[in-house]
N, C-alpha and C positions, 0 to 999 in steps of 0.2 A: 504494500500500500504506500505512495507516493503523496506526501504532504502536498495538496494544494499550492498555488503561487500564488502572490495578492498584489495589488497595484491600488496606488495611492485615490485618492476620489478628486486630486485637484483639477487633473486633467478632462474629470468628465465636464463639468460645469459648460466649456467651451463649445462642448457640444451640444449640451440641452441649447445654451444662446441659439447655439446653429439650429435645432429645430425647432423650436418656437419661432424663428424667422416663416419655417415655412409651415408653419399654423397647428404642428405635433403637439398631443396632449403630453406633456410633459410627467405630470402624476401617472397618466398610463404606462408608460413605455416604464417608469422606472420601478413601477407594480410590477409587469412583464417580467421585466428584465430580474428581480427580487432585490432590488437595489433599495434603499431607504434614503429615500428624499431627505429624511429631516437630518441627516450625518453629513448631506455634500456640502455644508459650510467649513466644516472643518477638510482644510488641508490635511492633517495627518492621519482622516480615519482609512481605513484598509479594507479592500473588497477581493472576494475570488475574484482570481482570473476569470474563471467561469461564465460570472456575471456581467464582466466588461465584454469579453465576448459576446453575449448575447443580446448586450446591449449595443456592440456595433453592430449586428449583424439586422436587429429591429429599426435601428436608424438609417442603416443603407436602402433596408425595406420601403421604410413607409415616407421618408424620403423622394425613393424613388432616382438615388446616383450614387453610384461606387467612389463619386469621390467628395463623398461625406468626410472622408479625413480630412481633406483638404482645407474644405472649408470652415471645417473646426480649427483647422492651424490657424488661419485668418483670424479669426475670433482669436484664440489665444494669444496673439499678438496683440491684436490691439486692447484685449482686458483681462488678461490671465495674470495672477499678483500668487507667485507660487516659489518656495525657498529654493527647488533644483532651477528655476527660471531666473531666477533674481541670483544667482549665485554664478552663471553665466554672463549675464549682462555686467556684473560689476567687477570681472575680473580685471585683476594690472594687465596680462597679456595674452595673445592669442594662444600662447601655452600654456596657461593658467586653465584658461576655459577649457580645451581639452583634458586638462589632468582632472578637473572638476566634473566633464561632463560623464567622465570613464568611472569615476573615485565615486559618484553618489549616483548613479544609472539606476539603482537599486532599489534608490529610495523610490521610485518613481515605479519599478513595480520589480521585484525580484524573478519575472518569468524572461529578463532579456539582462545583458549586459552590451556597454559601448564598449569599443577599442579602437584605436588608432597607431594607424604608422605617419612618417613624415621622409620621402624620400624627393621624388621628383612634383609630389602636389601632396595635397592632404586629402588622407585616406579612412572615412570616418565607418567603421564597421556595425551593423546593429545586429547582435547573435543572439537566437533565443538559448537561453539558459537550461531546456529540458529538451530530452531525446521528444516528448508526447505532445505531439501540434496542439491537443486541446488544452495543455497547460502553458502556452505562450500563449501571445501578444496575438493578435486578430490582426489581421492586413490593413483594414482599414487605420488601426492606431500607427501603425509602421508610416503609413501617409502622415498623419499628422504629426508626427517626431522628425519625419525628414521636412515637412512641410514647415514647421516652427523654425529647424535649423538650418533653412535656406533664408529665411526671413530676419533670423536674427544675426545671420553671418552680413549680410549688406546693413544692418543696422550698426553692429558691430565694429566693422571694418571699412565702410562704405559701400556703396552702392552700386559697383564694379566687384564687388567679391558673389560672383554667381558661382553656382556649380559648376564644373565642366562635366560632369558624369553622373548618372543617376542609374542604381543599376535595384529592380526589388527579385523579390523571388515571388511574388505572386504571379497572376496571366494579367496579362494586357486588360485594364480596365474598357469599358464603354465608353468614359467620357476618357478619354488617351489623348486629346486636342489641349484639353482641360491641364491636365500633366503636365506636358508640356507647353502649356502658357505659363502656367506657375515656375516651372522650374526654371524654363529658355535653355536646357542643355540637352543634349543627346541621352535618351531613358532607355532600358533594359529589360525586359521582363524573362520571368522564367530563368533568374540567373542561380548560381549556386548560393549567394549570400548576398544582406540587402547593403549598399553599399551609398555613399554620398562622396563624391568628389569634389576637394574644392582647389582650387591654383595654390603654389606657395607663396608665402608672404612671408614678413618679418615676422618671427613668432614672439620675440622678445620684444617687439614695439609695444610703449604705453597706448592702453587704449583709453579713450574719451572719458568714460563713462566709469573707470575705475573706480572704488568706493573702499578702502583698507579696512576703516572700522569696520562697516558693515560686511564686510563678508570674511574678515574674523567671528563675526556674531553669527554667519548664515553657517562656518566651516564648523564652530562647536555644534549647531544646531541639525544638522545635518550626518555629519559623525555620530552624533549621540542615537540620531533614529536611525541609523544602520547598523552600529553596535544591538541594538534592540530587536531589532529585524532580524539581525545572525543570532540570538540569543532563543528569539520565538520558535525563528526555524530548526533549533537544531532538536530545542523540545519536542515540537511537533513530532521530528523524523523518529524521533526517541518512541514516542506516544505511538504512532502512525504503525513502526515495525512490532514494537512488544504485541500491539491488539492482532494485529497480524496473524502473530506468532502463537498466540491463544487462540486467537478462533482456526486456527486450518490443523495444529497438532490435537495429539489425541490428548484425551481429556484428561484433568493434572497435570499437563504441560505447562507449565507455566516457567517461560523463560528463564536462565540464572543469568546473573548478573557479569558473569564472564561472556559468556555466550553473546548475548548483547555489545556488550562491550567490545568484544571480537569483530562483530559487523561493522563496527563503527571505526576500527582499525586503533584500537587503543586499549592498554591495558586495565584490570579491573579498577585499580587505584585512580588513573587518570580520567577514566569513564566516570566516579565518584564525586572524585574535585571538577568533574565540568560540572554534572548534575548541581554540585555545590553553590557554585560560580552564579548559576543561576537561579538560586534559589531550592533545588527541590531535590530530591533524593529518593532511591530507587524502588522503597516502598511506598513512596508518592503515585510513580512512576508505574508501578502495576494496578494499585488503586484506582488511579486516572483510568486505567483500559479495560477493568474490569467492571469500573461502572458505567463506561461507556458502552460495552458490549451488552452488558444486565439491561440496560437502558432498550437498549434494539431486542432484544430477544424478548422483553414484556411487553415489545410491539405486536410478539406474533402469538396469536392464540395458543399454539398447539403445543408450545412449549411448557411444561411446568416447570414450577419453582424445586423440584429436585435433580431434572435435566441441565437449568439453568446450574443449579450447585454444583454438580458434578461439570459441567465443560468449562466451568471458570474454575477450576482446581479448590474447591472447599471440601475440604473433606467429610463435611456434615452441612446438612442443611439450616439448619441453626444456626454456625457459623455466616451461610449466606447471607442468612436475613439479617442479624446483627448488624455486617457490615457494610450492606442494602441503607439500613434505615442510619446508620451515622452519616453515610455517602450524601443522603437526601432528605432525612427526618423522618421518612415514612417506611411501611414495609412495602416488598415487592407488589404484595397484593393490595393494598391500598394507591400503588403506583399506577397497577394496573387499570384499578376501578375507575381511580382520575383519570385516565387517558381515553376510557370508555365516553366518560362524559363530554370530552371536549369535541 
């Protein structure tokens, strides 16, 4: 079982602006999509990939143009007030911006990371971070991340700093006229990896718009929720494998803590001091999976509360319920009853 990816909510905003232009029920789409309207004010709150997916994919919809990215770049340009945006614009140099735009990619959703080389032009790479297409980036958002940083590179550096290459790995859009107005360079489709070309320049020239203080303030701020982020994620994967590892082995299987530790490529001691690191500890850690699993299985009728005891490794049913009702305050069957009602 593979942790989900999540991506930031500042980026959608730009897009609801884009369909409300073209008359989208806004409350709908983000019902659809399972998204919660009342959290997109906050920049730092965090969504499945899942959900951005299907929320691009209801806006290209109902829309009615594949280059819905696009047109959300435009918007984010001109009203997008977001700390990975604002920590670009106010870098000292144009290698500043790239070390920034690589160093915090993350925060903005952990299913892609940036890269760049700098030989004969600048070379800006966008990779998604997992082998599973459904747990990255939607094509359309791929539009609007190259669409932003064609836009903010002539802001940037003037107005002569266009692309000279645009290479995606998706097919050839509809609107492909549209692309290529926006970009003005020669596009790619169907390439091995999505790519942005831009001319070299001075990479150590001051730019305009540099801000020291503040983006000492945007680099703590930013650091700090990627630290956070690798922290989340590595629980998760923790969480994500042990439940795994209970529900598919035979019953009383319940993972040891080397074993575990093993997967993760770390000894038993160093698997501990993370767990630490972070707060929680490894009979936390089985806790967590085993009430998440007890959870799902009072989903399904046919299971009793002694099947359930016995495949989550308690050796007595007693013991199950015990520690059912410290998990939740309630017993199994009192969980059950509630979930009947709702």
């Amino acid at each position: 079982m593979i942790a989900e990816n999540t991506t930031t909510t500042g980026f959608i905003v730009p897009l609801l602006h884009t369909l409300e232009d073209y008359g989208i029920d806004i409350a709908w789409i983000c019902l659809e999509a399972g998204i919660d309207q009342t959290l997109l004010d906050d920049n730092n709150h965090r969504i499945p990939v899942s959900s951005m997916r299907k929320l691009w994919a209801l806006a290209a919809h109902t829309s009615g143009t594949d280059a819905i990215g696009l047109e959300a770049a435009t918007n984010a340009v001109e009203t997008l007030v977001h700390p990975y945006l604002m920590a670009v614009q106010t870098s000292e140099s144009i290698l500043e911006v790239l070390e920034r735009m690589k160093k915090y990619s993350t925060y903005v959703s952990n299913g892609v990371t940036v890269d760049y080389r700098v030989e004969e032009a600048i070379d800006i790479v966008l990779q998604e971070s997992d082998s599973d297409a459904n747990n990255g980036p939607s094509k359309y958002g791929i539009d609007m991340f190259f669409g932003v940083l064609a836009s903010e590179a002539k802001r940037i550096s003037g107005p002569r700093n266009l692309p000279v290459k645009v290479e995606f790995k998706r097919k050839p859009p509809r609107a492909s006229k549209q692309f290529q107005q926006y970009f003005g360079c020669p596009i790619y489709y169907q390439t091995p990896q999505n790519r942005i070309i831009f001319p070299l320049v001075d990479l150590n020239k001051p730019l305009p718009n540099s801000n020291p203080e503040l983006i000492q303030h945007l680099d703590a701020f930013l650091q700090g929720h990627i630290e956070e982020l690798n922290s989340n994620d590595f629980l998760k994967a923790v969480h994500q494998y042990v439940m795994g590892e209970i529900s598919q082995h035979d019953p009383m299987g319940i993972p040891k803590i080397d074993e575990v530790a093993h997967h993760f490529s770390m000894s038993s001691r160093s698997f501990q001091r993370r767990l630490s690191e972070h707060d929680s500890h490894y009979k936390a850690v089985i806790d967590a999976a085993r009430f998440e699993l007890a959870k799902h299985y009072l989903q399904q009728a046919h299971y009793s509360i002694g099947e359930m005891s016995y495949s989550l490794g308690f050796s007595t049913e007693s013991n199950f319920i015990r520690a059912f009702k410290r998990w939740s305050g309630e017993t199994p069957n009192q969980f059950r009853k509630n979930l009947s009602k709702d």
